[in-house]
Every structure is written in structure tokens, then in C-alpha cells.
C-alpha positions as CSV (number, residue, x, y, z in Angstrom):
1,X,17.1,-7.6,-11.6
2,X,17.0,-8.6,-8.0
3,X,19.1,-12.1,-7.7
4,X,17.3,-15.3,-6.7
5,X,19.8,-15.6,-3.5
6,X,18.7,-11.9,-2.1
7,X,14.8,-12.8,-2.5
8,X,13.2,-12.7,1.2
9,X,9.4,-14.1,-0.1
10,X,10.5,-17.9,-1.9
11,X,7.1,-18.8,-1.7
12,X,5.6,-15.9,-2.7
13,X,3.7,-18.0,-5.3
14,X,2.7,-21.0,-2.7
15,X,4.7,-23.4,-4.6
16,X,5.3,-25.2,-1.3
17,X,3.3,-25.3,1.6
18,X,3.0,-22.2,4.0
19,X,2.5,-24.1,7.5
20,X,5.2,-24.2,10.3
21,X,7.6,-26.9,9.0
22,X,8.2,-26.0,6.0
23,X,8.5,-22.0,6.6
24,X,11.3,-23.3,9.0
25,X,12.9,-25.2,6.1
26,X,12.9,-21.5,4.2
27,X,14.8,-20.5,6.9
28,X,12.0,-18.6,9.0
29,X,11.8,-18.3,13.1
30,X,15.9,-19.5,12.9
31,X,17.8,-17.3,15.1
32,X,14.6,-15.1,16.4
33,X,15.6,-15.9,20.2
34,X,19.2,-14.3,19.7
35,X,17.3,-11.0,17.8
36,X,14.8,-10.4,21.0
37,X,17.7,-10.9,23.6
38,X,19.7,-8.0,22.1
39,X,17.5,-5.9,23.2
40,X,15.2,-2.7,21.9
41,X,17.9,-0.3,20.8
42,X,19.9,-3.2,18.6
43,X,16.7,-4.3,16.8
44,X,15.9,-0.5,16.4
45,X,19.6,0.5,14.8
46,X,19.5,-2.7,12.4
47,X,16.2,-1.5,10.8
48,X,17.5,2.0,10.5
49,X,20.5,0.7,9.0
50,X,18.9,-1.3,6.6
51,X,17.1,2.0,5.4
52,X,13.8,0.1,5.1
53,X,10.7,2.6,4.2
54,X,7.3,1.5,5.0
55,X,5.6,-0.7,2.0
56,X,2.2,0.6,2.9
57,X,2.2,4.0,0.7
58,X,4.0,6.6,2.8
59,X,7.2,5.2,2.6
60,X,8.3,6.6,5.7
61,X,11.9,5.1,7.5
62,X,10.4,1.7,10.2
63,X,13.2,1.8,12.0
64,X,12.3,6.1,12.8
65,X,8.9,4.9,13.8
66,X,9.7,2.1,16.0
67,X,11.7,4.8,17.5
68,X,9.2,7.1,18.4
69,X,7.4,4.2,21.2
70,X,8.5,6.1,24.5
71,X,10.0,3.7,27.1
72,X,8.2,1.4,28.9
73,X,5.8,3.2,31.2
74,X,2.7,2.4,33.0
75,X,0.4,1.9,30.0
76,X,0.3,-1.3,27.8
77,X,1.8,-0.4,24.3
78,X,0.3,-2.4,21.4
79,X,1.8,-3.6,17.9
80,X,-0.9,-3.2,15.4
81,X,-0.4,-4.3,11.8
82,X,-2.6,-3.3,9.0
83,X,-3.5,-5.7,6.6
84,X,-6.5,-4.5,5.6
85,X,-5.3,-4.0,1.5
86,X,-8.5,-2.4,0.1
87,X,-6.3,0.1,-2.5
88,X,-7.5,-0.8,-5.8
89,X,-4.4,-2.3,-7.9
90,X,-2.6,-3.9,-4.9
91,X,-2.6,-7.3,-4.0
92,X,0.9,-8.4,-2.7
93,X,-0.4,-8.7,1.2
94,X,-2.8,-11.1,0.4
95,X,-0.2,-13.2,-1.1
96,X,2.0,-12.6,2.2
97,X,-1.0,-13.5,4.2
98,X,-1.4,-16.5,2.2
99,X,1.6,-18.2,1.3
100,X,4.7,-16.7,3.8
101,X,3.0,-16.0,7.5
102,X,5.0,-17.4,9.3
103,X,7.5,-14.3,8.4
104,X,5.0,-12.1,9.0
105,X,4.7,-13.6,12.6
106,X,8.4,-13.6,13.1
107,X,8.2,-10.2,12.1
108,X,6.0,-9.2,14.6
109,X,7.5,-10.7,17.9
110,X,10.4,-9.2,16.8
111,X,8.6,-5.7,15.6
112,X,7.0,-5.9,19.5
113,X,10.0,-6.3,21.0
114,X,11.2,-3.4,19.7
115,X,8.8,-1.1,20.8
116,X,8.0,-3.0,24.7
117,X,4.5,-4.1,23.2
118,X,3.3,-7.7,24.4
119,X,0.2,-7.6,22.4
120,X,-0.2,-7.5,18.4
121,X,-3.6,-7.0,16.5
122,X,-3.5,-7.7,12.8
123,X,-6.5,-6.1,11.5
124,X,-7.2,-8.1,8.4
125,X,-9.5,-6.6,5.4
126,X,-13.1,-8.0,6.0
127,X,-13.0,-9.4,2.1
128,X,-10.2,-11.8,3.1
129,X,-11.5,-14.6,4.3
130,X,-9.5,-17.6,3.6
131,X,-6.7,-15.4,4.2
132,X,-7.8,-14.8,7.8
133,X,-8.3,-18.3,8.2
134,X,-4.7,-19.5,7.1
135,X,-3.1,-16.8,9.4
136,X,-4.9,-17.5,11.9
137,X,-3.6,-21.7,11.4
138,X,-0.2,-19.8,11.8
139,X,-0.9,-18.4,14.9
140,X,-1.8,-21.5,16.4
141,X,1.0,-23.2,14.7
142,X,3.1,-20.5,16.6
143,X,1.5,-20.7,19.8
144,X,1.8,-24.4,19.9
145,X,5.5,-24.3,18.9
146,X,5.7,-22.0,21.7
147,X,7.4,-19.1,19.2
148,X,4.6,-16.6,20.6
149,X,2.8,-16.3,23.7
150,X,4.8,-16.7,27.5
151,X,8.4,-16.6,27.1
152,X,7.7,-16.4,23.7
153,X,10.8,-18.6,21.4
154,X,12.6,-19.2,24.9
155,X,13.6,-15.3,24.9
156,X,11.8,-14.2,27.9
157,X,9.7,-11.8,26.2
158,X,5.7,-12.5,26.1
159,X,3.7,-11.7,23.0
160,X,0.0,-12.8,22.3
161,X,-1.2,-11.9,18.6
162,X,-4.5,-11.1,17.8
163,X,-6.6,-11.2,14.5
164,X,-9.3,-8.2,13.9
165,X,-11.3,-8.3,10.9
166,X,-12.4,-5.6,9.3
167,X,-16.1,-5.3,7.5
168,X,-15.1,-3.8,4.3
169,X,-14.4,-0.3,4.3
170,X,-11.4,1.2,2.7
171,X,-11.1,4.0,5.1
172,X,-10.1,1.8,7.6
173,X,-6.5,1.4,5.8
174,X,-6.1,5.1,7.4
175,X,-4.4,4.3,10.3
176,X,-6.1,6.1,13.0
177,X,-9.4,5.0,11.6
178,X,-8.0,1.5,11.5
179,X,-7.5,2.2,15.8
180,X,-11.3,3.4,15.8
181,X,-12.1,0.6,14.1
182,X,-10.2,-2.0,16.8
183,X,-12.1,0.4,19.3
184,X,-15.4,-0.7,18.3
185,X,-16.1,2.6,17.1
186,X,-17.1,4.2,13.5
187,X,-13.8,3.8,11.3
188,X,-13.1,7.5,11.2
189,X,-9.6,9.0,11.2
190,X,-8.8,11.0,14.0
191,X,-7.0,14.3,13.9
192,X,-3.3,14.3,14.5
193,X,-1.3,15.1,16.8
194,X,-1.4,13.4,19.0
195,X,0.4,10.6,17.6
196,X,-0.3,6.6,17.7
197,X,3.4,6.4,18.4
198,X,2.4,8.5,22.2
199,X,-2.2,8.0,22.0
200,X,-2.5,5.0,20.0
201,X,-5.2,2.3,20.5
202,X,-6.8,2.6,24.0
203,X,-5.1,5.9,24.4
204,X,-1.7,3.9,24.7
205,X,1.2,4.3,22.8
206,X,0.9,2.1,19.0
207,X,3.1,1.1,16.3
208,X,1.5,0.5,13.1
209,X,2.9,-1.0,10.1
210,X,1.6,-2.7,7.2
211,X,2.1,-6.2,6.6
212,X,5.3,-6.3,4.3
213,X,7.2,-4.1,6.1
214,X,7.2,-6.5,8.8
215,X,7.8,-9.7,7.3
216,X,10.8,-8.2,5.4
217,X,12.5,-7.4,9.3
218,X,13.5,-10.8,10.2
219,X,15.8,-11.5,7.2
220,X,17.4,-8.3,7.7
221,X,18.5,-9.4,11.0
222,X,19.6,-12.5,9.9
223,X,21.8,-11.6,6.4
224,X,22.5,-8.2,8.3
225,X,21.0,-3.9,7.6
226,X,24.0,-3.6,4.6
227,X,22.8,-6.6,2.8
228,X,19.6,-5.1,2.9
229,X,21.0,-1.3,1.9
230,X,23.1,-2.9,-0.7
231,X,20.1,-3.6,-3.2
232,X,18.0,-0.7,-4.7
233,X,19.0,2.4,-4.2
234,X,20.2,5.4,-2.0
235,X,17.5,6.3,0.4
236,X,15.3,3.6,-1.7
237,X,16.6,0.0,-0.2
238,X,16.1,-3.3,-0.2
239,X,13.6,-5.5,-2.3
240,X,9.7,-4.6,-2.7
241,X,6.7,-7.0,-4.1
242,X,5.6,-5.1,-7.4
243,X,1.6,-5.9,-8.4
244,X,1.2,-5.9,-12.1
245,X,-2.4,-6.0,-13.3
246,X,-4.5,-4.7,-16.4
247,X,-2.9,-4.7,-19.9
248,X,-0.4,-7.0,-20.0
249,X,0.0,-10.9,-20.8
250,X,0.9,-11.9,-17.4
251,X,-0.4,-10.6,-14.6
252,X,2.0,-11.1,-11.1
253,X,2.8,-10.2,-8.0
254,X,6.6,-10.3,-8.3
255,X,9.3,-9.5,-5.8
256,X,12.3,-6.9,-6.9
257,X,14.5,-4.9,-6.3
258,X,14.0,-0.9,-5.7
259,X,14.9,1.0,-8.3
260,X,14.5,-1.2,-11.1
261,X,12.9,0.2,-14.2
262,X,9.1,0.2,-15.3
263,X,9.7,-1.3,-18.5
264,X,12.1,-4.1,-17.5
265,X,9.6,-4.9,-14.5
266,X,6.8,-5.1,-17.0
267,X,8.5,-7.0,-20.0
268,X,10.5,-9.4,-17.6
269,X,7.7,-10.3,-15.2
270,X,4.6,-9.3,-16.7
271,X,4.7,-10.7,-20.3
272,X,4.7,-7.5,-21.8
273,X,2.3,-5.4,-22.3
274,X,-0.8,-6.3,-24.8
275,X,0.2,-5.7,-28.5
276,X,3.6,-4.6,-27.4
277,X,5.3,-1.5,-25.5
278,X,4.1,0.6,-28.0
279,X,0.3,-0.2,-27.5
280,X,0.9,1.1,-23.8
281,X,-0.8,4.3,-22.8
282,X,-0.2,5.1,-19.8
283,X,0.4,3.7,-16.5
284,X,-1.3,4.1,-12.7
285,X,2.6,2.9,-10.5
286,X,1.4,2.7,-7.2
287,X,-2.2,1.6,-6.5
288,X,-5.5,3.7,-7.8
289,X,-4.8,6.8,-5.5
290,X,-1.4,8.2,-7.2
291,X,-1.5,10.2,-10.4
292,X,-0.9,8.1,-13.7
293,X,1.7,8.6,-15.9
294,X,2.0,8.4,-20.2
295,X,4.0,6.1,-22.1
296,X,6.6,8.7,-22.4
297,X,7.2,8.6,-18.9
298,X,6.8,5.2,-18.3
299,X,9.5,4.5,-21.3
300,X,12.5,5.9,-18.8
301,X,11.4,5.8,-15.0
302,X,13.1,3.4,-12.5
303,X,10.4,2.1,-9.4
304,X,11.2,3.8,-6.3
305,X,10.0,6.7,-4.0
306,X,12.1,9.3,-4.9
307,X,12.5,8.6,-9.0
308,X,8.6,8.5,-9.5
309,X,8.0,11.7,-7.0
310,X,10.2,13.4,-9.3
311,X,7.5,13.1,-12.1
312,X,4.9,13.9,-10.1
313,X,3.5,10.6,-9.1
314,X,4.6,7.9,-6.0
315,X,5.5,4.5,-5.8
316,X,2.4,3.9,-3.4
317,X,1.7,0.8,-2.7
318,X,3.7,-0.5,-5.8
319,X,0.5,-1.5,-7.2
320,X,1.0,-1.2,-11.2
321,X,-2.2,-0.9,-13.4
322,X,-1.2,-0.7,-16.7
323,X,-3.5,0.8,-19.7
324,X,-2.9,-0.2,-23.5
325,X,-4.4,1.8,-26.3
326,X,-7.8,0.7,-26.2
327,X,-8.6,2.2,-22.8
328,X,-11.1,5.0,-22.2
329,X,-9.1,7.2,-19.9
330,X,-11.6,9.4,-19.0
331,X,-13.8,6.5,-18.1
332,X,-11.0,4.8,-15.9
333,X,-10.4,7.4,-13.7
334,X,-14.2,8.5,-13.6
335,X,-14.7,4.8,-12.2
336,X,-12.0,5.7,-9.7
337,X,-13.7,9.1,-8.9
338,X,-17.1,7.0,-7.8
339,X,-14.6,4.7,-5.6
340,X,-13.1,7.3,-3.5
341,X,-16.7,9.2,-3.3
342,X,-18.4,5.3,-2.3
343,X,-15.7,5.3,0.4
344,X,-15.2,8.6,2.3
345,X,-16.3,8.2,5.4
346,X,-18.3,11.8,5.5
347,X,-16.1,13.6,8.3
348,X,-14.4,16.5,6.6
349,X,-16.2,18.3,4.2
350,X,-13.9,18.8,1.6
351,X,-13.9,15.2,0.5
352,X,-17.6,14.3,1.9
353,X,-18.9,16.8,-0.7
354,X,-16.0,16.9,-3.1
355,X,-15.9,13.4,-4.2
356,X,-19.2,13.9,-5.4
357,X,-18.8,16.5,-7.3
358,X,-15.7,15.3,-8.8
359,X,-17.4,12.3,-9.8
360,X,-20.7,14.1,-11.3
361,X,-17.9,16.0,-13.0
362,X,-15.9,13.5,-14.5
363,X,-19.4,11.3,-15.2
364,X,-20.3,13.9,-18.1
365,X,-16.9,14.2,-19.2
366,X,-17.0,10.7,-20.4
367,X,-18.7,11.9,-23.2
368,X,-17.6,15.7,-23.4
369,X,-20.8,17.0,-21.8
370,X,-19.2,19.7,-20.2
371,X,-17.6,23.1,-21.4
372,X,-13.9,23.9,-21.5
373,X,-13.8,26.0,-19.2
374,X,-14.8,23.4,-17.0
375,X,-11.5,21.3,-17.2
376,X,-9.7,24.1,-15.4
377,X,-12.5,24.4,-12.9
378,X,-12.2,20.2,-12.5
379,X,-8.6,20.9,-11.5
380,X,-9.4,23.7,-9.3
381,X,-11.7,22.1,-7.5
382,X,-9.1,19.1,-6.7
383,X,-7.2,21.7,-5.3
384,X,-9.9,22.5,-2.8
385,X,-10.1,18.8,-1.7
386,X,-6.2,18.1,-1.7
387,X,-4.8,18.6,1.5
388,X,-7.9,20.0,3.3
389,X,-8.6,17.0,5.4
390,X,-8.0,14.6,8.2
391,X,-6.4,11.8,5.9
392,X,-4.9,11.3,2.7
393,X,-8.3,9.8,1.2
394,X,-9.1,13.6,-0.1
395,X,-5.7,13.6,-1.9
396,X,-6.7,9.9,-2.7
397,X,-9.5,11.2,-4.6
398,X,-7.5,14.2,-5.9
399,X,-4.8,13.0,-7.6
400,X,-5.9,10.5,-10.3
401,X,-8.1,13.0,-12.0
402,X,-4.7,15.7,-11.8
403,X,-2.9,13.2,-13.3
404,X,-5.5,13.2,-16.0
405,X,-5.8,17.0,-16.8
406,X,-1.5,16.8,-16.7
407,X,-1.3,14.5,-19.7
408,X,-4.5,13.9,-21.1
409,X,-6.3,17.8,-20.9
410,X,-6.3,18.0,-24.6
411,X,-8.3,14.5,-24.5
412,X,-10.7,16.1,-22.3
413,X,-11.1,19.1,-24.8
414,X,-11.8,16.9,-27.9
415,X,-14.4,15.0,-26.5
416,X,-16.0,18.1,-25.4
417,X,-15.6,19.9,-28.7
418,X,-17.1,16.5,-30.6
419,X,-20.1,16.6,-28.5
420,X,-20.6,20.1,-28.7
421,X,-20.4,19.4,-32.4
422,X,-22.7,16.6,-32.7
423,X,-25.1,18.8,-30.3
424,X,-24.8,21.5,-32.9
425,X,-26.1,19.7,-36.2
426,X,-29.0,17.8,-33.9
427,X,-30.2,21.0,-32.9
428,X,-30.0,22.1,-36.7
429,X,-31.7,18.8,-37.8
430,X,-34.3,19.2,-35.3
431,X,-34.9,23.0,-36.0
């Protein structure tokens, strides 16, 4: 378990209050100036050191992306941090948002330094709104302190921060549909390359990063990249905010370290699960869109990137939905199936008319109304959506029901043998 001294978010829970006095009591905006005066290439190597992977799904290395902003040219470059948490499951940016901003804002004149930006947009889910309002109390906390804007902390560097709501629509969590979005255009994702990192927002080169992967960068800096490598491990670093939700006594968000096992997160944190380990039944790890995984899996797998790819799932988002006994699978991931066909945006194909299908699919197999045969053509027809479009909201849609045919396919086949059954003796009756 991740010791109290190495935890970054101490008011994860807003025990105390989250305004400017008393984040700088918890140690926040303390040493920023020396940070932005060493320069790009410093602030750059620290983050790589630290080995810190993005904490918005992808889990790809910050330090690699910051990387990728070319030198300061002619054209603005621009900062944007996505906040807009619309994954079902996940619910450890809002508490960020809520309770620790002013790391967040630390974060990103620090982030903006890094890549020569002097303007940050924090596009903020639409849903939020008190969340909005207490970031943006921040900001002008910040601005009055004089920690952002002109010579922003004293370090020479200027950096104004923006807020951008969003109006509700999961897609725009996509990155490049997030830019369309700050555009003033339909949130649709664009085709890639080019990349934000060269044709960002405004056709200028953009860094985007969710919200926890920023606030995490200033303590880094401050306790140094191999404190940070030194908890978790290899390739999967540093503490990570776990969200635990559905079957168990307590639900949390909870901050921890990588690595550390399913069970002990759940049972230490969480209360347990309802009626005990061994009412569990299977587990979705990292937010709705990542395949679940059974009890027997869940008994031995340790929370990080590379352990739960192994078994054919991902640490996502790190948003845990737990499912005892008494849930109807079939029914939970048909309710996910309508999410992900409520939210495609219509552009490709693929998932425009595949997440319907999948859904009118996976509707009738609540109660078996479907024939075997079908289960291998339900899987087949994921296969068609993964991977075939712009974004990852096809594979979104894909992999929960996968996940289902993996472990629960003979599930699927008794409820289709009872109702072809109970179909049977009607049709006798009635003859």
C-alpha cells in the first residue's frame, strides 16, 4: 500500500478547504518559479525520468509527448487539458477539480512552460457545474496572487488559463474532437496524422493531457523523477487515483500506488465487496469501455497497464465497477452497448451503424431471443467495428461485449437454449 508520506492529492477527500492559502499550506505553488527558470528541456527530462504515463486511458509516456511540441516558431502553441470525464465508472477528476486545483494550476504553468505555450484551455465536461465554478475561483485566486498571467510567479514566463465548457457529449473526451469542440465546430474527431503535437487547435501546435496527469507534475519536481519511479512498478510508476463503484460497501475514490493488487485495493479501500469476495463476479478495471474480467482473474491481478493488458483488458481510466453475484451480465453490458450507440458521433460508419446493431443484438440477448449461432456472429461483428475508425469510441463500444462472449459465452447460450425451450412448450400449449 502506497504510504501516507508519498501521497500527492491530501485533500483528495476535501477535508480542508481547496482555496489558495491553504493549497499553499499542502505545499502547492512552493518552488514553481525555480521549475519554470530551468528551462524546457529540464522540465521535459524530469517527467521522462519520473516515467509518468498519461492517467487519461492511453497511458502513453507525458514527458514523450511534451516532447513532441516543435520549438518556438511563428505560431502560438496552446496547452489544452481535458477534463471533460464523461467515461462511465470514473470519477477521480472531478474530485481534482473540486478539492486540489490549485495543483492542477501549478501543473499547468509548469506543463506550458514546457512546451513554449502561453495560453491553457481546460475544457471542462458540460455536467460539471460546480466544478467549473470552483476552478474557475482558483484561477482568479491565481491570477490575483499573480502565480498566472504576466511574469507569471515572478519567472518571466506569461500564461493566461482559460476555462471551456463542454455541453455534454462523451465524444468530446476524444482529443481531436475535444479541439473541434474549442473551435466552435461539431465535436468530431479528426483523422490523424497530422498530429495536435504539429496541427493542434487553430492549426497550431497542442499539448493535451488529462487533468491528473498534470497535477501529479509539480510534486515530481519538487521530491524529484526517482521518488516518483520508485513507487509502482517498472514501466508502471508513480501513484494513480483508483475509482471504486458498484458492489462493494464503500464506494471511493482512493489514491495508490501502481501495481497494487485488485483485491487489496477493493478490501482495503472499498469495504469489500457485497456478501464477501466470494459473491464477486466479475469486474469492469478501468472505466465502461475496457473488457471485464471474472472473479478468477480478479483473485490474482495487480492494477497497472501492463499486468491487466496481459489478460486482455487495460487499466483505462482506473475506473473500477465491480459486479457481485446478483448482476445480470448480459443486461450490464447491453446498457453499455446503448451508451456507446447514444454517443457516437455518426462519422465513420463502422461505429455509426455498428453500435446499433450491437445494441439491438445484445437487447434480445437479455432474454436468449437469439440463436447460437448468433453469439459468434455478435463477436464477429465487434471485429468489424474494432479498429475501423477515426477514434477509439468504435473499440469503446467493442470491447465490453468481447469481454462478455470471453468469459460469459456459455451464459449467453443458456439463456438462449431456456427461451428456446420455454418457446417450445408455448407453441405446444397453444397448438
Amino acid at each position: 500500500m502506497l504510504a501516507q508520506k508519498d501521497r500527492i492529492f491530501t485533500n483528495l477527500f476535501g477535508e480542508e478547504s481547496p482555496d489558495l492559502k491553504a493549497a499553499q499550506k499542502r505545499g502547492d505553488w512552493k518552488d514553481t518559479k525555480d521549475f519554470i527558470e530551468k528551462g524546457h528541456e529540464w522540465l521535459i527530462a524530469q517527467v521522462k525520468d519520473s516515467g509518468l504515463r498519461g492517467r487519461g486511458g492511453a497511458g502513453f509516456s507525458t514527458g514523450l509527448k511534451w516532447s513532441f511540441a516543435p520549438k518556438k516558431g511563428e505560431k502560438p502553441h496552446y496547452l489544452v487539458v481535458n477534463a471533460d470525464e464523461s467515461e462511465p465508472g470514473t470519477c477521480k477528476d472531478r474530485d481534482i477539480l473540486r478539492n486540489e486545483p490549485h495543483k492542477l494550476l501549478e501543473g499547468c504553468l509548469i506543463g506550458a512552460r514546457a512546451i513554449h505555450a502561453n495560453t491553457c484551455y481546460i475544457y471542462i465536461r458540460g455536467e460539471y457545474y460546480n466544478e467549473a465554478v470552483a476552478l474557475q475561483k482558483a484561477i482568479d485566486e491565481a491570477y490575483e496572487a499573480k502565480l498566472i498571467g504576466k511574469n507569471a510567479c515572478g519567472s518571466g514566463w506569461d500564461l493566461d488559463i482559460y476555462i471551456h465548457r463542454g455541453a455534454g457529449a462523451y465524444i468530446c473526451g476524444e482529443e481531436t474532437a475535444l479541439l473541434e469542440s474549442l473551435e466552435g465546430n461539431k465535436g468530431q474527431p479528426r483523422l490523424k496524422p497530422p498530429f495536435p503535437a504539429l496541427v493542434g487547435l487553430y492549426g497550431c501546435p497542442t499539448i493535451i493531457n488529462n487533468v491528473e496527469s498534470i497535477a501529479v507534475v509539480p510534486e515530481i519536481l519538487r521530491r524529484g523523477a526517482a521518488w516518483f519511479a520508485g513507487i509502482g512498478k517498472p514501466n508502471n510508476t508513480g501513484t494513480k487515483i483508483f475509482c471504486i463503484s458498484g458492489h462493494v460497501n464503500k464506494p471511493c475514490n482512493v489514491e495508490e500506488e501502481m501495481g497494487i493488487s485488485l483485491k487489496e485495493l477493493i478490501e482495503k479501500h472499498a469495504g469489500g465487496v457485497r456478501g464477501g469476495w466470494d459473491n464477486l463476479l466479475a469486474v469492469i478495471p478501468g472505466g465502461s469501455s475496457v473488457p471485464l474480467i471474472p472473479k478468477s482473474v480478479c483473485d490474482t491481478i495487480t492494477m497497472d497497464f501492463d499486468a491487466l493488458k496481459a489478460v486482455g483488458t487495460g487499466l483505462g481510466t482506473a475506473g473500477i465497477i465491480v459486479m457481485d453475484k446478483s448482476t445480470d451480465i448480459v443486461a450490464a453490458i447491453a446498457r453499455l452497448s446503448y451508451f456507446y450507440k447514444h454517443e457516437s458521433c455518426g462519422q465513420c460508419t463502422p461505429c455509426r451503424e455498428g453500435t446499433g446493431w450491437l445494441y439491438r443484438i445484445m437487447k434480445r440477448m437479455i432474454k436468449g431471443n437469439a440463436r447460437a449461432e448468433e453469439v459468434d456472429q455478435l463477436y464477429n461483428l465487434t471485429k468489424q467495428i474494432e479498429g475501423h475508425t477515426i477514434c477509439a469510441l468504435g473499440d469503446a463500444a467493442a470491447w465490453p461485449v468481447q469481454g462478455l462472449i470471453k468469459h460469459f459465452k456459455p451464459e449467453l447460450l443458456a439463456r438462449i437454449e431456456k427461451y428456446q425451450k420455454s418457446h417450445a412448450v408455448s407453441n405446444r400449449n397453444f397448438g
